[in-house]
RODO-2510 file (C-alpha; in nm, 4 decimals, decimal comma):
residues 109
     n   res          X          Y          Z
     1     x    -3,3984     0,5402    -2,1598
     2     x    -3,6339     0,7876    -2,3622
     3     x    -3,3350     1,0713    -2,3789
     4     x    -3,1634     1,1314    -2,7341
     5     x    -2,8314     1,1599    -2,8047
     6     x    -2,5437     0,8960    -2,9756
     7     x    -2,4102     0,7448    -2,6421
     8     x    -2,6813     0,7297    -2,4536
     9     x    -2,7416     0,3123    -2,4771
    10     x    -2,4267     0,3087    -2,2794
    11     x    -2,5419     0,5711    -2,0115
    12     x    -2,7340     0,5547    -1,7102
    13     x    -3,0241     0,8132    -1,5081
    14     x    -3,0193     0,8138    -1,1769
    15     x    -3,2124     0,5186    -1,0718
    16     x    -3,0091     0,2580    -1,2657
    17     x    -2,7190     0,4118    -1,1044
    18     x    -2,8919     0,3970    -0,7917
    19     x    -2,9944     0,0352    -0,8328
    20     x    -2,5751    -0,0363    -0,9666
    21     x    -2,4323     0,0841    -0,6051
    22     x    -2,6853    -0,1270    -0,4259
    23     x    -2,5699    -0,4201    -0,5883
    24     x    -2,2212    -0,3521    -0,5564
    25     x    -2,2466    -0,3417    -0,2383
    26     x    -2,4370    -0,6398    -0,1814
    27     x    -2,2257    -0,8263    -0,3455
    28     x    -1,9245    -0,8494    -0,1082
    29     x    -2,1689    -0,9686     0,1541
    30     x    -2,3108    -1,2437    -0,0435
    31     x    -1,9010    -1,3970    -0,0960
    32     x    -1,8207    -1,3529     0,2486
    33     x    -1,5194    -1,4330     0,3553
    34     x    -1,1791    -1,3055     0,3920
    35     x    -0,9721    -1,1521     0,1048
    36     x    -0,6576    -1,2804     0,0937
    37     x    -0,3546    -1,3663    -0,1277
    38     x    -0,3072    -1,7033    -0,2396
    39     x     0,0104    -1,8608    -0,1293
    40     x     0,1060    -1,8561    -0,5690
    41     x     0,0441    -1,4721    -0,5254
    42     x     0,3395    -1,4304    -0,2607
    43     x     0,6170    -1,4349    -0,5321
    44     x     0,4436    -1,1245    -0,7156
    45     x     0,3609    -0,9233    -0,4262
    46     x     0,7396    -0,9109    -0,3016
    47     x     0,8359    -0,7932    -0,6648
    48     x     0,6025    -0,5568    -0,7379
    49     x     0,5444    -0,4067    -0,3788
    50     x     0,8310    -0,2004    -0,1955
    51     x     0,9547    -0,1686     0,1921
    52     x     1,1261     0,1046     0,3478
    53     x     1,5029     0,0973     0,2993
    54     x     1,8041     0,2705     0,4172
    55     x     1,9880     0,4645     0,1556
    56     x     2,2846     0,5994     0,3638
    57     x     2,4489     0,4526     0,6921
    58     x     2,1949     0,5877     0,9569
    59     x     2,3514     0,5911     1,2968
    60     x     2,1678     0,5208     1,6825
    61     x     1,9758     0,8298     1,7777
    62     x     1,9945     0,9820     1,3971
    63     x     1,6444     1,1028     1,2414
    64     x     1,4920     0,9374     0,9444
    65     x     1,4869     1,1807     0,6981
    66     x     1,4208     1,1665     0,2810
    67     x     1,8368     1,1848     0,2784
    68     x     1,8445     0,8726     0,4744
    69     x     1,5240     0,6485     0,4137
    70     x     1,3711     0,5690     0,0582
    71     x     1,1153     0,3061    -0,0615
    72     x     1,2709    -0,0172    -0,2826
    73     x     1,1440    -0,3386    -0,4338
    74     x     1,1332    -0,6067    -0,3455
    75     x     0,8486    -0,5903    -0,0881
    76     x     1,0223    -0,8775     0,1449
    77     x     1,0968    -0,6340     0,3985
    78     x     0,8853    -0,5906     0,7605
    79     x     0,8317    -0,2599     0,6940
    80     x     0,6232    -0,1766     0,4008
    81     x     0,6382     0,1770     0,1837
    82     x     0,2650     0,2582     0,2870
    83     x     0,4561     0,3236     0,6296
    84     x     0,7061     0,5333     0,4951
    85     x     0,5929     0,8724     0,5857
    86     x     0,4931     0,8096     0,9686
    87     x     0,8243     0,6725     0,9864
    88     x     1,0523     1,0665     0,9131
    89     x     1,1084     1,2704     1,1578
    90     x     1,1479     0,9748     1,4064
    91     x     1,4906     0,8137     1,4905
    92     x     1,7063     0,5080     1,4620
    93     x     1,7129     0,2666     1,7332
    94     x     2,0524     0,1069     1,6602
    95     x     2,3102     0,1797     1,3824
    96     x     2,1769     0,0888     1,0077
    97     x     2,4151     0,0186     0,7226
    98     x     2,3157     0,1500     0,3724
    99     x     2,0993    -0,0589     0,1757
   100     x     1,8904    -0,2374     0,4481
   101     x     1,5337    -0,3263     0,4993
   102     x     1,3511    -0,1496     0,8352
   103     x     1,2955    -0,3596     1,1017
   104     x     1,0765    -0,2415     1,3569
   105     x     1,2740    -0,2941     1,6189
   106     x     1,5281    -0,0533     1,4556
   107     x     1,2749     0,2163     1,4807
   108     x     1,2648     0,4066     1,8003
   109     x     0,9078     0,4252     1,9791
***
């Protein structure tokens, strides 16, 4: 690059950025394949991921609410804290003790 300045070997014009993204993206398509967690993985994704868990007794009919519902480690439950927000406002299928991990059959459609 023919610009001056003190950082400059560790910049980039607009072609060499141009020619970066290209290959990033290429090179997904060259692994191919599915990404997926290896079986040894499994113990650190239900530690450091959470699932949607009761924090009071919830009772049949009752809505899910922040009062009710919170997101808690470890990430063995069904239903994971990415869900959490489509799941207020809609209501308990059956009654839910305090403390428990969302099924989705206690979930009302």
């Amino acid at each position: 690059m023919d610009r001056p300045g003190p950082d400059i070997i560790c910049s980039m014009d607009e072609t060499a950025l141009r020619e970066l993204l290209d290959a990033a993206c290429e090179i997904p398509q060259m692994l191919g394949g599915k990404k997926i967690p290896l079986s040894e993985e499994q113990p650190t994704i239900d530690f450091a991921f959470a699932t949607v868990v009761s924090i009071d007794n919830i009772k049949a009919g009752e809505s899910f609410t922040m009062k009710n519902l919170w997101v808690k480690r470890p990430g063995t439950g069904e239903v994971i804290a990415e869900d959490f927000e489509s799941i207020l406002g809609r209501k308990a299928a059956c009654d839910i003790i305090k403390d428990t991990q969302l099924r989705r059959e206690m979930i009302s459609q």
